[in-house]
N, C-alpha and C positions, 0 to 999 in steps of 0.2 A: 705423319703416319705412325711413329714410332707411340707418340704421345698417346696417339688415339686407339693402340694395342694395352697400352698401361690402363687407360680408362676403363676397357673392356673389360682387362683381366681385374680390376678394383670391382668392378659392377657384377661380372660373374661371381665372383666369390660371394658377395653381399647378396644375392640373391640365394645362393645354395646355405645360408647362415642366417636368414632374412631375422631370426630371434632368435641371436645366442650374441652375448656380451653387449647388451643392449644401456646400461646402465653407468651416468658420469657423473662424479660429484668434484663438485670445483672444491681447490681446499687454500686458503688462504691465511697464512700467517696472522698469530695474533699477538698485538704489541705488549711487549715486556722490557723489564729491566735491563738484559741482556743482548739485544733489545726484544730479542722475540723466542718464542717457546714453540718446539714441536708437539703440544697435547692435542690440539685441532686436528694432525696429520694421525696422532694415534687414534680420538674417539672415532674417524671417519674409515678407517682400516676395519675398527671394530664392528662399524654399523654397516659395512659391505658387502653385499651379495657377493657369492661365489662367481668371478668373473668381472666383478664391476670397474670402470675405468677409474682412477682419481689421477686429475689432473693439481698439480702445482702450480701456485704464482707466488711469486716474491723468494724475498732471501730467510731462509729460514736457518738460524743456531738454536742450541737447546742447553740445557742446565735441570741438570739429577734428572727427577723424574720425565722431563721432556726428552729426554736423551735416549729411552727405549722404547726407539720405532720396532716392534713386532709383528708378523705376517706368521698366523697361527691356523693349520688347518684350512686354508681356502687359497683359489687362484684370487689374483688383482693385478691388472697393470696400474702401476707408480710413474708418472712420467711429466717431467717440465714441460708447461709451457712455452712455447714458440717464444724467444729471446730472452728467456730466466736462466738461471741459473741456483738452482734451490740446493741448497746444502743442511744435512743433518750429521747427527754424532755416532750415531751406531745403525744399526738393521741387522735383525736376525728373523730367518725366513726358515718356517719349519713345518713339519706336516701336512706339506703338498701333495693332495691325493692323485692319484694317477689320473690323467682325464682333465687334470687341471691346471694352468700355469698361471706362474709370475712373472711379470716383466718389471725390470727397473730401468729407464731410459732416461740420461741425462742429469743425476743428481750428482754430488758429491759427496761423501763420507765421508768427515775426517774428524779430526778431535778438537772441540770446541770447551771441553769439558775441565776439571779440577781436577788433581791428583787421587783425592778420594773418588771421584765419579768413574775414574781411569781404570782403580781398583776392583770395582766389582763385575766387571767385563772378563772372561777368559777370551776372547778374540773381538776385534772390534765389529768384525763384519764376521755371521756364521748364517750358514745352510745346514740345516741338520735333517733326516730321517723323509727326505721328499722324494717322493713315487711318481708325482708331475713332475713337469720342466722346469726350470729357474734360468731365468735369462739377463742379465747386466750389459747395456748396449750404451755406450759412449756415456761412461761414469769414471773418476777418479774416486778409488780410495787407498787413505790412508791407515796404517795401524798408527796403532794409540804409543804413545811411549812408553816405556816402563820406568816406576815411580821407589823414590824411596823411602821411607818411614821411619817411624822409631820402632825402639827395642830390636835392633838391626835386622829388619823387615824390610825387602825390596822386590820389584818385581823386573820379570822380563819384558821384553818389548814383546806387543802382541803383532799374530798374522794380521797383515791387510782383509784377509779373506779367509776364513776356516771352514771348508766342506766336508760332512760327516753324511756319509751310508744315506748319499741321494744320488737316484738315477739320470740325470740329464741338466747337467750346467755348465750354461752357455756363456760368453764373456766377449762382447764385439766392440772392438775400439777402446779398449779399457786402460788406462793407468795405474796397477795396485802396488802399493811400496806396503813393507813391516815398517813395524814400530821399533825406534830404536832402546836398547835395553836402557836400564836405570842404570848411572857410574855410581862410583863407588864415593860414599861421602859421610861427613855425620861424625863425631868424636862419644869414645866412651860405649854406654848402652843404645846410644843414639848411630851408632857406627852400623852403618851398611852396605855391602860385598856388590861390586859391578853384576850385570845378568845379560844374558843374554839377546840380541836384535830378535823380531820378529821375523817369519818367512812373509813374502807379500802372499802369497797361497799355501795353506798348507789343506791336504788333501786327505779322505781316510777311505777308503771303499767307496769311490764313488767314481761316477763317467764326467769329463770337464774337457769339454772345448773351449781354447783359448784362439783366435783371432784379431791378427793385426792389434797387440796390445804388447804395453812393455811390464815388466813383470820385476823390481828389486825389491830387494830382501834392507831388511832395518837392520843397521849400523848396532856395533856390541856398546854394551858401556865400560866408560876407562874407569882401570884400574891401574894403582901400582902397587899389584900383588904378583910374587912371579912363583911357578910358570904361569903360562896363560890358563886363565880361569873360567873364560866368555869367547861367545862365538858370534860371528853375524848371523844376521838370517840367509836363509837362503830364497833363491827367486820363485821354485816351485820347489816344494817338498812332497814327493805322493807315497803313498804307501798301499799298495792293495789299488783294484779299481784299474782302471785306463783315461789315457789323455789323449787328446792331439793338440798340439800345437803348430799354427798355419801363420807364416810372416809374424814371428814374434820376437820380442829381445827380451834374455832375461841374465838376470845380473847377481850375484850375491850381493850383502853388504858389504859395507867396509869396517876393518875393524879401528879401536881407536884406541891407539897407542902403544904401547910394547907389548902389551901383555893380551892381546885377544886376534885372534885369527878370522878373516875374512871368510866372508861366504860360497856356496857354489851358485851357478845358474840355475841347473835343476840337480836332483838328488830323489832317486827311483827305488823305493824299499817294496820288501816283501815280493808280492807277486804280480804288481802294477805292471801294464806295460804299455810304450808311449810312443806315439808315432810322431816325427818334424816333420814338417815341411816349410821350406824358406825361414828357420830359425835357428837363431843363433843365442850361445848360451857362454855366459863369461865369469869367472872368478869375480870377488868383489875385492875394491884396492888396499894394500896390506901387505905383508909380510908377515910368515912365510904363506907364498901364496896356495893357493885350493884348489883344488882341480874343476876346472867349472861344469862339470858334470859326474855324476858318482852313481852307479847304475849298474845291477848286477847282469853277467855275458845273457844276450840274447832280449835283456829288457826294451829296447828301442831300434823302432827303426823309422829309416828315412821314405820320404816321397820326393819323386824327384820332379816330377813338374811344378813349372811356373804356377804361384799362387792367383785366383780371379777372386772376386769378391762385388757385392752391391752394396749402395748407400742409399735412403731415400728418406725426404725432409717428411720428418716427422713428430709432432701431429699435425695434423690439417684437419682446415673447417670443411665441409662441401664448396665444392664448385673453387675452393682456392686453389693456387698455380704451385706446382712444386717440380721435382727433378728425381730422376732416379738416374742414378750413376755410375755404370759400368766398368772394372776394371778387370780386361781380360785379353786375348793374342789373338793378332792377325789369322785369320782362319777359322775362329772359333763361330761354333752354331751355339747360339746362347738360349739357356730355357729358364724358366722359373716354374718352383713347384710351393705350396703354400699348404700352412696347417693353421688349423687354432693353439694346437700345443708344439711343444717341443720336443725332443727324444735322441738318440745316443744310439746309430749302428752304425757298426760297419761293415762294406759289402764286399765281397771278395773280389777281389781284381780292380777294386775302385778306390781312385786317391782320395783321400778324406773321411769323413763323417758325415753320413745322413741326421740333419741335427732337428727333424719334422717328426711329430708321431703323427698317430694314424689319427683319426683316415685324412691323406692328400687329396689337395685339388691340381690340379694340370697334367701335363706340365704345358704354361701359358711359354707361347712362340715369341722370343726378342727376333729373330733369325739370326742371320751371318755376321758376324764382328767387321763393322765398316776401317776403313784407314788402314795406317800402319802405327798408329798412337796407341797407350794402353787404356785411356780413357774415352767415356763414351756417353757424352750426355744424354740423360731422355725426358724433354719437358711434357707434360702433363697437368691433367685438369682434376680436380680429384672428384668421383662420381657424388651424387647424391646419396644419403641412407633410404633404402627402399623401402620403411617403412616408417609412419609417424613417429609409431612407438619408441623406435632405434633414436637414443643418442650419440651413440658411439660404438666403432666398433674396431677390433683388433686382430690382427694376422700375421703371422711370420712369415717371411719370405725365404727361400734359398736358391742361390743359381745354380744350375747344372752345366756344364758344357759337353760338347761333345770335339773333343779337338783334329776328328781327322782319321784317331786309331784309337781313342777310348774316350769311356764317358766319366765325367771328375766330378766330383762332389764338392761344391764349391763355396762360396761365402752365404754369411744370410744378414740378414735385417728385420724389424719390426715397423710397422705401421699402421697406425692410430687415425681414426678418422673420426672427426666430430661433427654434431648438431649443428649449422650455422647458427642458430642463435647464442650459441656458450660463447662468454669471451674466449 
């Protein structure tokens, strides 16, 4: 029964959207040296309609010019196919107009690249100046390390993730660590000074929900210059803007060796202000240690309920089997509401972040929370595209609960439906 509410709620949506994000292009690694190059993932970004799906296959690294995956001015989901695992060297997503999103589901960032290719990167992963959503659902990234040069020229470890002056991003099931700094190395003109770790986030005026993700900061580079010289990264740096953070671990770096101080967990500048729920935030290992939270009176507050959350396999072809996955408390009236974009409010008297923009669809009825377990399987069929035209089509999910005495703003997910004929 449960499965045959999922099907309905997939098939209503598809019919009220019957052509909007209708467009997939397979994109396929092409063999090289290294062995393979990301330019196919770039021309295919570049020939995209606003909205179009690209699906990934294979293992993808990159070198120099392969290396700068760009999302300029338009929505696209980016997303591996079903039992890939696709890795690239950087992404920076910019100019996402309002109306419009990006998803990135299942890729990897991290550094594949040379000291010089390191170099011309100021963050390895950056969101800059976006009006639409930006969404990262079950990705690891890494920041890049920081490098040392001649003419005593060295760099710092970059963020995992640098968001600048955008409205709504999303981070579900993520793993983002800094880059740790360059040590200190090199004799004569060739001598160059440790620097400092990456933050795995660092944040400028912008709204960023983070979910069920862990979050550390890149390790300082050793020196032995005293005092200390270099710092870790820290786990979230924000400055200006608002967060939530829902079931998250976050950690400073650590530093290395006598002379550099370990990280915080989070660290709250300006006039930012951050709401926990179910998270916990730690110094990073070192000596003398750091306060794992540094936040000025009044910057942060807590939610005290138990965190719920959904998962749901994705992509899927038509008519194939999948699950969507419930993690919520005994008692709980479970709903789902859905958007094409994503978005950043918060409601008064309600735990969490509404992470949907307009306009919603639902909210579609799971009902009552069965058992006394926190998990809660739901197998399903996945509908047909209701039209020829439609290859594919995409939608964000979020749960709502309503537990008894209030209504909680709860986890979300993405899901991707394809053409049965596409591999």
């Amino acid at each position: 029964m449960r499965g045959v509410t999922l099907a309905l709620l997939a098939g209503s949506l598809l019919a009220l959207v019957a052509d909007a994000r209708a467009g997939v292009t397979i994109v396929q690694p092409t063999p090289g040296p290294e062995p393979q190059y990301t330019a196919p993932l770039q021309a295919a970004i570049d020939a995209a309609a606003d909205g179009e799906i690209l699906v990934l296959h294979g293992t993808w690294l990159s070198q120099f010019d392969g290396a700068r995956v760009v999302v300029d001015g338009k929505g696209l989901t980016i997303v591996a196919a079903a039992g890939t695992a696709p890795a690239i060297a950087s992404l920076k997503i910019r100019n996402v107009p309002a109306g419009s999103q990006v998803l990135v589901r299942g890729l990897e960032i991290s550094d594949f690249s040379s000291a010089l290719n390191q170099a011309l990167y100021l963050s390895f992963t950056r969101v800059d100046d976006c009006a639409g959503g930006v969404w990262f659902e079950d990705c690891l990234v890494v920041g890049t390390a920081g490098a040392g040069f001649i003419f005593g020229e060295s760099s710092p470890g970059f963020h995992g993730v640098s968001v600048r002056n955008s409205a709504a991003v999303e981070f579900v099931r993520c793993e983002l660590t800094g880059g740790k700094g360059a040590s200190e190395g090199g004799v004569g003109m060739g001598w160059h000074p440790a620097k400092d770790g990456g933050d795995a986030v660092n944040a400028v005026n912008s709204k960023v929900v983070f979910r069920d993700c862990l979050l550390t900061g890149g390790k300082s580079g050793a020196s032995s210059t005293e005092p200390p010289l270099e710092l870790a990264g820290d786990g979230l740096r924000i400055l200006d803007g608002s967060a939530l953070l829902s079931l998250c671990t976050l950690t400073g770096g650590e530093d290395t060796g006598a002379t550099s101080d370990p990280g915080s967990g989070l660290v709250v500048e300006g006039t930012a202000a951050v709401a926990l729920r179910e998270t916990s935030a730690f110094t990073g290992p070192g000596s003398p240690p750091a306060p794992p939270i540094v936040a000025p009176p009044g910057a942060i507050s807590t939610y005290t309920a138990p965190v719920r959350s959904i998962a749901v396999d994705s992509p899927l072809h038509e008519q194939e089997a999948g699950l969507l996955t419930v993690e919520a408390q005994p008692g709980d009236f479970v709903m789902i509401f859905t958007s094409l974009d994503g978005g950043y409010l918060s409601l008064p008297g309600r735990q969490g972040v509404l992470s949907l923009g307009a306009p919603l669809a639902g909210p579609f009825v799971l009902g009552g929370f069965p058992g006394s377990g926190p998990s809660w399987d739901i197998p399903f069929v996945a509908p047909p595209l209701v039209s020829p035209s439609m290859q594919g089509f995409v939608t964000l999910l979020q749960c709502v609960v309503f537990d008894g005495s209030s209504t909680l703003l709860e986890g979300t997910t993405s899901f991707v439906l394809l053409d049965s004929s596409l591999p």
